[in-house]
C-alpha positions as CSV (number, residue, x, y, z in Angstrom):
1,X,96.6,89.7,117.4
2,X,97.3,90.7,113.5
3,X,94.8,92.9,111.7
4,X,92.4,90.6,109.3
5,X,92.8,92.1,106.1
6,X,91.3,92.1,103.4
7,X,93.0,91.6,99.9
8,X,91.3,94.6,98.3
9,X,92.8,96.7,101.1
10,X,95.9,95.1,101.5
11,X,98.3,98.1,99.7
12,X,96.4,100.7,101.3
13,X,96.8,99.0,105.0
14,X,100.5,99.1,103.9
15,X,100.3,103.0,102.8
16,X,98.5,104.0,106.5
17,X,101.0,101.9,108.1
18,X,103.9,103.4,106.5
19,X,102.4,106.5,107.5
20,X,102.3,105.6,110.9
21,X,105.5,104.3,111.5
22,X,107.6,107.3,109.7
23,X,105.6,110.0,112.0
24,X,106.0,107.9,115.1
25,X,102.8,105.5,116.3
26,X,105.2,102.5,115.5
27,X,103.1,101.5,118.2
28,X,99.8,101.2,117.0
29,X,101.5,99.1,114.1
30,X,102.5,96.7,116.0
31,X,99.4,96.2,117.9
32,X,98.2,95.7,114.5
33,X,100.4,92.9,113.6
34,X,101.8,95.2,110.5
35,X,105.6,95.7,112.0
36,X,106.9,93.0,110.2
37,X,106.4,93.7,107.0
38,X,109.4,95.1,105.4
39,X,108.2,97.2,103.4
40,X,107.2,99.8,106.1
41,X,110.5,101.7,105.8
42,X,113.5,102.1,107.9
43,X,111.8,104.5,110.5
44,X,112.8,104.1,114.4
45,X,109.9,102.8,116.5
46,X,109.5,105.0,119.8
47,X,110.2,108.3,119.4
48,X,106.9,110.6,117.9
49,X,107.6,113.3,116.0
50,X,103.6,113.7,116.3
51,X,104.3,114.1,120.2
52,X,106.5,117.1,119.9
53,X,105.6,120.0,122.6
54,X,102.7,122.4,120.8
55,X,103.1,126.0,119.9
56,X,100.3,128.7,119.7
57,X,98.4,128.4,116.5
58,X,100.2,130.7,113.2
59,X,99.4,130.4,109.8
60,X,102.1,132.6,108.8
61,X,105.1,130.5,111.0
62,X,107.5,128.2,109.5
63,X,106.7,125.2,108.9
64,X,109.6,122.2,109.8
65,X,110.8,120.0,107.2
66,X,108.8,116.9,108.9
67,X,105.4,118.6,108.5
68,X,105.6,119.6,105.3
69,X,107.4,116.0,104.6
70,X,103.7,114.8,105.8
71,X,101.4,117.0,104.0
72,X,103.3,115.8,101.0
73,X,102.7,111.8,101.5
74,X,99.2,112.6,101.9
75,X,98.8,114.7,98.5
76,X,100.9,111.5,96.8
77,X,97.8,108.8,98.6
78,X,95.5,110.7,96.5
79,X,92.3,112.7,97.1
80,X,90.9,110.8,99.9
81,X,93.9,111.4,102.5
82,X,94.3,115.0,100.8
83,X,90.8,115.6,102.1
84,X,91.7,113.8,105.8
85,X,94.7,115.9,105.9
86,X,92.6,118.7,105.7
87,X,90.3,117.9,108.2
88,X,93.2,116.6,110.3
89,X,94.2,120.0,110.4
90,X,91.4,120.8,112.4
91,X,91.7,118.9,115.2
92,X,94.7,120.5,117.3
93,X,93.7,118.2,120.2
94,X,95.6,115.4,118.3
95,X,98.4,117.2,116.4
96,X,101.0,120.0,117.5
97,X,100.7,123.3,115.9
98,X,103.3,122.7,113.1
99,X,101.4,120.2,111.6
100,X,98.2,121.3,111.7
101,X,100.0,124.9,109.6
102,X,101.5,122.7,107.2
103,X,98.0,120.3,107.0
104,X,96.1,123.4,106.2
105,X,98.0,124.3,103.6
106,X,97.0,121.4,102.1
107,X,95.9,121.8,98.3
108,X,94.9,118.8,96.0
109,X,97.3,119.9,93.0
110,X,96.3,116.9,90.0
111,X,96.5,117.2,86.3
112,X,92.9,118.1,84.5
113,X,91.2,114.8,83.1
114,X,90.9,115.0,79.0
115,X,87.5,117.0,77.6
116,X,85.9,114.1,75.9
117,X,85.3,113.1,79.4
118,X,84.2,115.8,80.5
119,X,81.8,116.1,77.9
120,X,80.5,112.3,78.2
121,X,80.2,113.2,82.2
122,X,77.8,116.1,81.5
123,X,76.1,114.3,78.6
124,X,75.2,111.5,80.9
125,X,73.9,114.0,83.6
126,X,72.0,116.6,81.7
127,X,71.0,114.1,79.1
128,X,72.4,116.8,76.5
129,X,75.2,117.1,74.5
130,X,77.6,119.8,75.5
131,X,76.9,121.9,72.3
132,X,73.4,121.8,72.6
133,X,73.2,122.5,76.8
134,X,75.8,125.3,76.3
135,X,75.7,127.9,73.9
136,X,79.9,127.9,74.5
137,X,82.1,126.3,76.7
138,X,85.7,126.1,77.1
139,X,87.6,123.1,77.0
140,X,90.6,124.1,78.9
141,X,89.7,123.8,82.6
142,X,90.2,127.5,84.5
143,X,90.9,125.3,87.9
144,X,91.4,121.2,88.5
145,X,91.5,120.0,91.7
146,X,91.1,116.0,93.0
147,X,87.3,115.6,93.0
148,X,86.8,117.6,89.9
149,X,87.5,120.5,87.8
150,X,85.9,123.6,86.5
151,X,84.8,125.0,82.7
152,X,84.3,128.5,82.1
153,X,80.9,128.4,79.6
154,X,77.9,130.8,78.6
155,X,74.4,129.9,78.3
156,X,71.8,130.5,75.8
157,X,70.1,133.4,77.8
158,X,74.0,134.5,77.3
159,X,75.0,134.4,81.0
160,X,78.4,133.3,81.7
161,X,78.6,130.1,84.3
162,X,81.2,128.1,86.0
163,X,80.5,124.2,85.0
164,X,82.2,122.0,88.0
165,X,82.3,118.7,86.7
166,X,83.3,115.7,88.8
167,X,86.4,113.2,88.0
168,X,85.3,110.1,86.3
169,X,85.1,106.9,89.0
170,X,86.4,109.1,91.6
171,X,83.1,108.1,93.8
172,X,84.8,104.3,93.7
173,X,88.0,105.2,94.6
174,X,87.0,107.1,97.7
175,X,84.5,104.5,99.0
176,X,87.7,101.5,98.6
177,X,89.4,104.4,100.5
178,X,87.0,104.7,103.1
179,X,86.5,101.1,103.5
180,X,89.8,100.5,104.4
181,X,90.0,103.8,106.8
182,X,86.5,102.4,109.1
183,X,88.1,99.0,109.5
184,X,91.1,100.8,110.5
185,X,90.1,102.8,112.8
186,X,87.5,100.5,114.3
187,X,90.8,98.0,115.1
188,X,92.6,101.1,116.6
189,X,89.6,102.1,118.8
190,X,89.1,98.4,120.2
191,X,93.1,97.7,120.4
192,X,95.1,100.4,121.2
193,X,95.1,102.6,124.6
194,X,95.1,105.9,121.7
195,X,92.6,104.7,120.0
196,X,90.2,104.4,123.2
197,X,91.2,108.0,123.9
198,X,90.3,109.7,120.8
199,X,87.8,107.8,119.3
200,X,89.6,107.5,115.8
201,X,86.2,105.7,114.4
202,X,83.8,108.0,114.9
203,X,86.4,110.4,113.4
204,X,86.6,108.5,109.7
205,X,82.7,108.0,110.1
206,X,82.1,112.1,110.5
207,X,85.2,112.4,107.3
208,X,82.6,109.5,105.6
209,X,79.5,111.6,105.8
210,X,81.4,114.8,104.8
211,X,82.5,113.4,101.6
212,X,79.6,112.1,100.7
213,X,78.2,115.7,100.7
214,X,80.9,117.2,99.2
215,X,80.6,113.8,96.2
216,X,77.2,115.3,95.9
217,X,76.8,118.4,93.9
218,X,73.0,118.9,94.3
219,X,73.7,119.4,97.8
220,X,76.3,121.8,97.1
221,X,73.8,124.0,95.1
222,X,71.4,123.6,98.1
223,X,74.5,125.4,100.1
224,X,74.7,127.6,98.0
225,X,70.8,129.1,97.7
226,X,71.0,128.6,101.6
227,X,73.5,130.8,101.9
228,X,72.7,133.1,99.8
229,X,69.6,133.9,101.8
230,X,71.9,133.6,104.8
231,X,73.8,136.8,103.5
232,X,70.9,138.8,102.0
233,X,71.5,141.8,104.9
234,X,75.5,141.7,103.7
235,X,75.9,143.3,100.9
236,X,79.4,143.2,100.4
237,X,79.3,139.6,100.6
238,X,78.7,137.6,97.2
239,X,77.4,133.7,96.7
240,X,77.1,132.7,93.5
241,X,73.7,131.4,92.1
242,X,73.3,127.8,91.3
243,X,71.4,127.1,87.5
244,X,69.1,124.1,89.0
245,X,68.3,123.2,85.1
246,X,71.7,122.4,84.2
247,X,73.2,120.9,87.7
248,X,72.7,117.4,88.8
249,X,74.9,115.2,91.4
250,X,78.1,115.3,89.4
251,X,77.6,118.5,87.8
252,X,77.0,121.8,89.4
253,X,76.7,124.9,87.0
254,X,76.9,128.5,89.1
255,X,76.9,132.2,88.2
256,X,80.8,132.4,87.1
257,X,82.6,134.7,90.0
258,X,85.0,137.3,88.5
259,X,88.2,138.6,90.0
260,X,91.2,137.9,92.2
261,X,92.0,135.2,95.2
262,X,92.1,137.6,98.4
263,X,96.1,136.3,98.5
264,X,96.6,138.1,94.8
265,X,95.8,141.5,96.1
266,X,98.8,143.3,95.9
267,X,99.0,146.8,98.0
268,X,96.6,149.8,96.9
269,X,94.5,147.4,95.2
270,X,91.5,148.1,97.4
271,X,91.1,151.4,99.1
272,X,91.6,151.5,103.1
273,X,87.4,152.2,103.4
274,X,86.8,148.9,101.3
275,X,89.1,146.9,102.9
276,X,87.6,147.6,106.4
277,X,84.0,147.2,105.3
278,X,85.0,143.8,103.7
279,X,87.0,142.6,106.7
280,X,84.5,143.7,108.8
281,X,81.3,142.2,107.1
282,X,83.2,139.3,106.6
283,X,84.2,138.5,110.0
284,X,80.8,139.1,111.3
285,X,79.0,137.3,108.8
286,X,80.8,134.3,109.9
287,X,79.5,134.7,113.6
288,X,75.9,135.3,112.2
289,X,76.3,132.3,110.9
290,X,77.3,130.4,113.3
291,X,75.7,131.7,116.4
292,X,72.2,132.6,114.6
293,X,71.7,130.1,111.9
294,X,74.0,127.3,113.0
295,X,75.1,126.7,109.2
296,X,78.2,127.9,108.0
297,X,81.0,127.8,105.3
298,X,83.4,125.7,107.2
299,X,86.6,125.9,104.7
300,X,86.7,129.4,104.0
301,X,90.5,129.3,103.1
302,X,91.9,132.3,100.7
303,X,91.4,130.0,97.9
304,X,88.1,129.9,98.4
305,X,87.1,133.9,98.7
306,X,87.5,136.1,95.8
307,X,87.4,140.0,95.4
308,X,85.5,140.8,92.5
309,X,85.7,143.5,90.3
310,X,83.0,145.7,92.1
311,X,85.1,145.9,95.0
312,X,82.8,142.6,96.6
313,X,83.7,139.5,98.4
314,X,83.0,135.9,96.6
315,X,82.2,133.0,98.4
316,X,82.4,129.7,96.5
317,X,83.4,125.6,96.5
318,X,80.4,125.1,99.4
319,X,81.2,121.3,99.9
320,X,82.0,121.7,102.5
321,X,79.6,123.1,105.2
322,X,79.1,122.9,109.4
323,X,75.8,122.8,111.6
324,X,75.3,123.7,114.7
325,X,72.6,123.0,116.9
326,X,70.5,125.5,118.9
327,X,72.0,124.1,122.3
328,X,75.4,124.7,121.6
329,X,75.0,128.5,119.9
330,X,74.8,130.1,123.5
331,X,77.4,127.9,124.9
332,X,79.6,129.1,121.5
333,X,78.3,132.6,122.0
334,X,80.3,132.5,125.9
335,X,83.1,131.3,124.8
336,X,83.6,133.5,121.9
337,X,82.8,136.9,123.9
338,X,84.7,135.4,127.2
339,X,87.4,134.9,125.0
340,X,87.5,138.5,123.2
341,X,87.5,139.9,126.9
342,X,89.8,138.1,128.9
343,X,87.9,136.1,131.1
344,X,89.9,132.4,131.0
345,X,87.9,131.0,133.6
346,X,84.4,131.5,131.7
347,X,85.9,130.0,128.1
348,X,87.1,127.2,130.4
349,X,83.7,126.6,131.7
350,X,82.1,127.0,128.4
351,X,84.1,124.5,126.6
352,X,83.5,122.1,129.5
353,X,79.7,122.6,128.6
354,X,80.9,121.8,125.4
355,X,82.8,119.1,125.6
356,X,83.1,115.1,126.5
357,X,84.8,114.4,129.7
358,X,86.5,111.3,129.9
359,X,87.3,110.1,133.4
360,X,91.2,110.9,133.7
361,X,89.8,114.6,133.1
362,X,91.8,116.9,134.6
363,X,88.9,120.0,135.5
364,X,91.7,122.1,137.7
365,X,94.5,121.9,135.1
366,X,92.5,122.4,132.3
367,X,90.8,125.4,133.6
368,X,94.3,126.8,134.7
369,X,96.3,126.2,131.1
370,X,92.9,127.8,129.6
371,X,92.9,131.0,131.9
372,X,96.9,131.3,130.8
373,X,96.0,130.9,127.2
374,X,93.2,133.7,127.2
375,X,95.7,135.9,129.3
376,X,98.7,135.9,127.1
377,X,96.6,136.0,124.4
378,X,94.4,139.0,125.3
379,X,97.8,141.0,126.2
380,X,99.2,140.6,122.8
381,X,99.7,143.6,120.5
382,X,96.7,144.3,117.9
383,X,98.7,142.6,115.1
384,X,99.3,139.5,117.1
385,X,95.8,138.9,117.9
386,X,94.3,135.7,116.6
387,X,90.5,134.7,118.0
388,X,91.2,131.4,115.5
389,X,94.4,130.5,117.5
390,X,92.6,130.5,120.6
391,X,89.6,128.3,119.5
392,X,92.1,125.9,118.0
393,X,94.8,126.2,121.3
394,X,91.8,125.6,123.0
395,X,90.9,122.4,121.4
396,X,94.2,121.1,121.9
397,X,94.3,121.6,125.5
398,X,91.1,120.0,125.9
399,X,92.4,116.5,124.2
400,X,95.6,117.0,126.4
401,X,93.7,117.2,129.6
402,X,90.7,114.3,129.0
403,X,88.0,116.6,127.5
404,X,87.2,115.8,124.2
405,X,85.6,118.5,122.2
406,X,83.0,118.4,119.8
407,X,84.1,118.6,116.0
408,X,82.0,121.7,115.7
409,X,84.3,123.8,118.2
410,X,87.4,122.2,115.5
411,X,85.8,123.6,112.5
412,X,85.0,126.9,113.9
413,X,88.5,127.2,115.0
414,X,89.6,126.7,111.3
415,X,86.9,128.6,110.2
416,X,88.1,131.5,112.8
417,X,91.7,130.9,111.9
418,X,91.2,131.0,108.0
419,X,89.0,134.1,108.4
420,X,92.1,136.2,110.5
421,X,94.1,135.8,107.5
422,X,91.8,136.9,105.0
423,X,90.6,139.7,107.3
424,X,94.3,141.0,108.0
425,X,95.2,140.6,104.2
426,X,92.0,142.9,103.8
427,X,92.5,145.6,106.6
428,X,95.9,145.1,108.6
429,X,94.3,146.8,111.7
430,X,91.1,144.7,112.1
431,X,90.5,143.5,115.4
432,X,88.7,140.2,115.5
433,X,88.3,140.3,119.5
434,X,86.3,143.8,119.3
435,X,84.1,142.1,115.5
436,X,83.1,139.3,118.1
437,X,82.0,141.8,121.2
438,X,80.2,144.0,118.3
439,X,78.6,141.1,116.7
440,X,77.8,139.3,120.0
441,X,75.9,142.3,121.0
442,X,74.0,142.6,118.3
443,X,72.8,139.1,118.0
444,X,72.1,139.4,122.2
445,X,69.8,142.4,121.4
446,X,68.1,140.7,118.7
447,X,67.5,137.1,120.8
448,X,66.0,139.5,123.1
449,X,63.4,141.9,121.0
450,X,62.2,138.7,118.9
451,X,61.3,136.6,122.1
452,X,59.4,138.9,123.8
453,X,56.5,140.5,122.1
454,X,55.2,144.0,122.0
455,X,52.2,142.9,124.7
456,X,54.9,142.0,127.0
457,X,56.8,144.4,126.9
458,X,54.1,146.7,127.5
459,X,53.1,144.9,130.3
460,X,56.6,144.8,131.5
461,X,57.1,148.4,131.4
462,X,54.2,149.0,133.2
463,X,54.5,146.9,136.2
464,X,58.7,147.9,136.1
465,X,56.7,151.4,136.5
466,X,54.7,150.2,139.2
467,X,57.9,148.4,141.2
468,X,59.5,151.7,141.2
469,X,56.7,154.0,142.3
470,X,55.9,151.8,145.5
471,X,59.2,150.4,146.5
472,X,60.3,153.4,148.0
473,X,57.1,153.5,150.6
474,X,57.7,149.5,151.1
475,X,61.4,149.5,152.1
476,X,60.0,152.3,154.5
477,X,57.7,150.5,155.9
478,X,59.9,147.1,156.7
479,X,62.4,149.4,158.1
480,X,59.6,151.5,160.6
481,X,58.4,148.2,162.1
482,X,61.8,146.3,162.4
483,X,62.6,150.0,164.4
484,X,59.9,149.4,166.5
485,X,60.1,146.0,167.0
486,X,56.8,145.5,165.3
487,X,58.4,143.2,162.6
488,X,56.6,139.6,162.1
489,X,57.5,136.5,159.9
490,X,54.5,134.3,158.9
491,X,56.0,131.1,158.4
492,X,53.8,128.2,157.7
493,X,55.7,124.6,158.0
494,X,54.2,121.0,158.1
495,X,52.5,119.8,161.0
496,X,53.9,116.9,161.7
497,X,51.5,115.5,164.1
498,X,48.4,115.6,161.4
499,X,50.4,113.9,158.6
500,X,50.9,111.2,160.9
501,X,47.4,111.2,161.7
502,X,46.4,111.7,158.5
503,X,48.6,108.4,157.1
504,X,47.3,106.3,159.9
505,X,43.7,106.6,159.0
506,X,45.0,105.6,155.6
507,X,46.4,102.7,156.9
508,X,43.3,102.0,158.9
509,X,40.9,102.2,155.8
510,X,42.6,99.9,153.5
511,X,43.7,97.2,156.5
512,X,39.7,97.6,156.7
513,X,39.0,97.0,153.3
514,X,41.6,94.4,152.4
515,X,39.7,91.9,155.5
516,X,36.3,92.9,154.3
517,X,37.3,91.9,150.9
518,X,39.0,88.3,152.5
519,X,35.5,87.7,154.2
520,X,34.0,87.4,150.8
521,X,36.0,85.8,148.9
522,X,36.6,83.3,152.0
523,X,32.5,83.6,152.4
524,X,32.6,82.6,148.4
525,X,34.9,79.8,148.2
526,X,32.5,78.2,151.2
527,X,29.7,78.0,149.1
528,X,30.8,75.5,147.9
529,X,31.6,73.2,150.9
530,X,28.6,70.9,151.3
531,X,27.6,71.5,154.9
532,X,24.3,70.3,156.9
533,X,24.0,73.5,158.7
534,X,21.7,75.9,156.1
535,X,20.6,79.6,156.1
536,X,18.3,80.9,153.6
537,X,19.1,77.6,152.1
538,X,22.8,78.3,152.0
539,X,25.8,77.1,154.0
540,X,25.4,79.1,157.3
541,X,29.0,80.3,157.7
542,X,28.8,81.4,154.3
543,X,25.9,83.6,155.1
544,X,27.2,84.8,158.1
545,X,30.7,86.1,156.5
546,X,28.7,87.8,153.7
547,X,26.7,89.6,156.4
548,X,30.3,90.7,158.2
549,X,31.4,92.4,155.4
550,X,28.2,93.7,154.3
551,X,27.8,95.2,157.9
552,X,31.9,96.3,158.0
553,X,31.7,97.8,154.3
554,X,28.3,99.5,155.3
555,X,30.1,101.1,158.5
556,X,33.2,101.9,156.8
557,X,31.4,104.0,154.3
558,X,29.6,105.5,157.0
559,X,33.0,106.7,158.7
560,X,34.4,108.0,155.5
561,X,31.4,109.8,154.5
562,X,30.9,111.8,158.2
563,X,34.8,111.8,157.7
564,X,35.7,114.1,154.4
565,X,32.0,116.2,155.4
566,X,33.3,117.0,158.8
567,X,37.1,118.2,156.8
């Protein structure tokens, strides 16, 4: 059965299928009734270069030609597949490791769009012309990217601002996108044996609700004051401020963040002591984050951290944030300090907790490839060591053996992955596994002082007091009389025999009541029967089953009453 498509969608049907059939799922193509359309390209059918056997995660490895071949197809569809080649790159459960390197390296490189637009965009948000809301701006854009672009600009007050303003009908161009990439998927998922595996349309609908955020620039500068108060104990760590008066949902204006992209730093441009202390407070702002406040910056690429010219770290383009629920932060929390100590068998059982299982899950394999993983891992030298390849290796194995594992545990292993190379670009010795067992500590001893109060704790201490002042004399005690033979258990079961007792009087009371209550209503329905014989000028059988049940009801009472006294 073909795909019904729609005429609006029909090129970008053909781009997704060209796509498909070049990197190998020729055969969800033809399941879609798109194979014979000859302008798919000359690509085999069968083989998968998708399929290729995974390596452990590396940011820093080469990248072969095919990968890099597909990050570039996906910057030519424009800014909606640039943005689901990033989050592509997150999900290791569905590409190798090559791929997901060269989709993470993705960046949306497009020409700026022409300053009269620019200033018509923020004239038609602000309501002001850009001479009168700015005191200066420049027209030449200091970075462009798909969705928008940013202005360097000062305000009246004379503070100098960042102005992100959003690319003219770009909102359309995503939602025609989109459209195309639900019905899609949707097809896949009820078609194709792959698509009933992975669940590709719950996929595009999580991409659909992250780019509305990130289309939404009000909600950016709500990231933005949120983490800011995240980070208020980190004061190495820099968010810049959002100016509410002169931000809307296609213009966000923010402090303006001096300084260099962590990657620029060349050697001896930060002093040992800072780069630790940055590295550090990074890394474990990251897991304060997640496993405190369950919101975090979840594309915290180099791109997107800055050193400033204090010797601080900027944190900007918020977008694109993660949430985690309460549930999952101590199931998180295992994993993470299982992982940094070498214990396979617990991260296996914590990303079970955290994961789907499908029914061809494989628990034994799964559990065994995991322990492996964390081994070789954990025995690798300082330099080697990568807490963001094990998340994301960890992910992948999951897909491979029938679990499939929550987006969150994805983004926190790009999130972990992105933050190792910003961390080692920072301090070449940091150690992410011993950041996690530091931080994890903390956050333990915290969760533990702020549920218990000072009352119980005092209370607590005293009777821990108490235990071990008498427990010496009780152990005594047991022991003298099992000596002597003196030792007695008082064990009190269920006597049978009275239940049954008990049930049958039960029984007996409501057999009772059920024929008292048929001798009235049979004594009622016979008033009514026109009879010679008369009592008290009523039918005599009438009468005579009224006083039966008044006499049986009377004596039942009786019983129960000398009954429950008596007990």
């Amino acid at each position: 059965m073909a795909l019904s498509l729609r005429p609006e969608h029909l090129r970008r049907y053909k781009d997704l299928a060209r796509l498909l059939v070049k990197y190998g799922r020729s055969d969800v193509v033809r399941e879609m009734g798109l194979d014979g359309d000859a302008t798919l390209g000359d690509a085999a059918f069968g083989e998968s270069t998708l399929n290729a056997p995974a390596t452990p995660l590396d940011p820093d490895a080469a990248v072969p030609p095919e990968a890099d071949e597909l990050a570039s197809d996906l910057e030519a569809l424009g800014p909606t597949y640039i943005k689901l080649g990033q989050l592509l790159s997150t999900r290791s459960d569905l590409l190798p490791a090559a791929y997901l390197v060269a989709l993470a390296r993705l960046q949306d490189h497009v020409d700026p769009f022409p300053f009269d637009q620019v200033a018509a965009i923020i004239e038609d948000e602000l309501g002001l012309p850009v001479h009168v809301a700015f005191a200066q701006f420049d027209p030449e854009p200091v970075a462009a990217a798909s969705l928008g672009q940013v202005h360097r600009a000062r305000l009246a007050d004379g503070r100098t601002v960042a102005v992100k303003v959003q690319r003219p009908d770009i909102r359309d161009r995503i939602t025609d996108d989109l459209a195309a990439l639900i019905e899609l998927a949707e097809f896949v998922d009820r078609r194709t044996e792959l698509g009933r595996r992975y669940g590709f349309g719950g996929m595009v609908d999580e991409f659909r609700r992250s780019m509305a955020r990130e289309l939404d620039y009000a909600e950016e500068a709500a990231n933005l004051d949120t983490l800011r108060s995240l980070l208020v104990d980190f004061d190495r760590l820099f968010v810049p401020a959002p100016v509410p008066s002169h931000s809307s949902a296609r213009v966000l204006t923010m402090e303006f963040v001096g300084g260099r992209k962590v990657t620029d730093l060349a050697p001896g441009d930060l002093s040992r002591e800072d780069g630790q202390a940055l590295a550090g407070q990074l890394f474990r702002a990251y897991l304060h984050q997640v496993l405190v406040h369950g919101f975090f910056h979840a594309d915290p690429h180099p791109g997107n951290i800055f050193v400033t010219d204090d010797a601080r770290l900027a944190l900007i383009d918020l977008g694109m944030v993660a949430r985690v629920l309460p549930e999952m932060q101590d199931s998180l929390l295992k994993l993470l300090v299982a992982a940094s100590e070498g214990r396979g068998e617990e991260v296996a059982q914590a990303a079970m907790a955290l994961g789907e299982r499908r029914d061809e899950f494989d628990q034994e394999g799964f559990t065994r490839r995991v322990a492996y993983l964390v081994a070789e891992q954990h025995g690798r030298r300082l330099q080697e060591v990568s807490a963001g390849a094990v998340v994301a290796e960890l992910s992948r194995i999951a897909g491979e053996c029938g679990l499939r594992p929550v987006p969150e545990l994805a983004m926190l292993g790009k999130a972990l992955l992105n933050l190792d190379q910003v961390a080692r670009s920072l301090d070449p010795a940091f150690d992410p596994n011993e950041a996690i067992r530091d931080e994890a500590a903390s956050i333990l001893r915290k969760r533990f002082v702020g549920a218990v109060s000072p009352g119980q704790m005092l209370t607590a201490a005293m009777d821990a007091k108490e235990f071990v002042e008498k427990l010496p004399g009780r152990v005594n005690k047991v022991f003298d009389a099992l000596a002597e033979g003196k030792l007695t258990l008082n064990i009190q079961g269920i006597d049978e025999r009275q239940l049954m007792r008990s049930f049958q009087k039960l029984a007996n009371r409501v057999t009772t009541g059920l024929v008292l209550a048929a001798l009235i209503v049979g004594a009622a329905m016979l008033m009514r029967v026109p009879t010679q014989s008369r009592l008290f000028g009523y039918p005599a059988v009438a009468i005579v089953c009224f006083l039966l049940a008044a006499g049986g009801a009377f004596a039942l009472l009786v019983s129960i009453l000398l009954s429950d006294r008596r007990r």
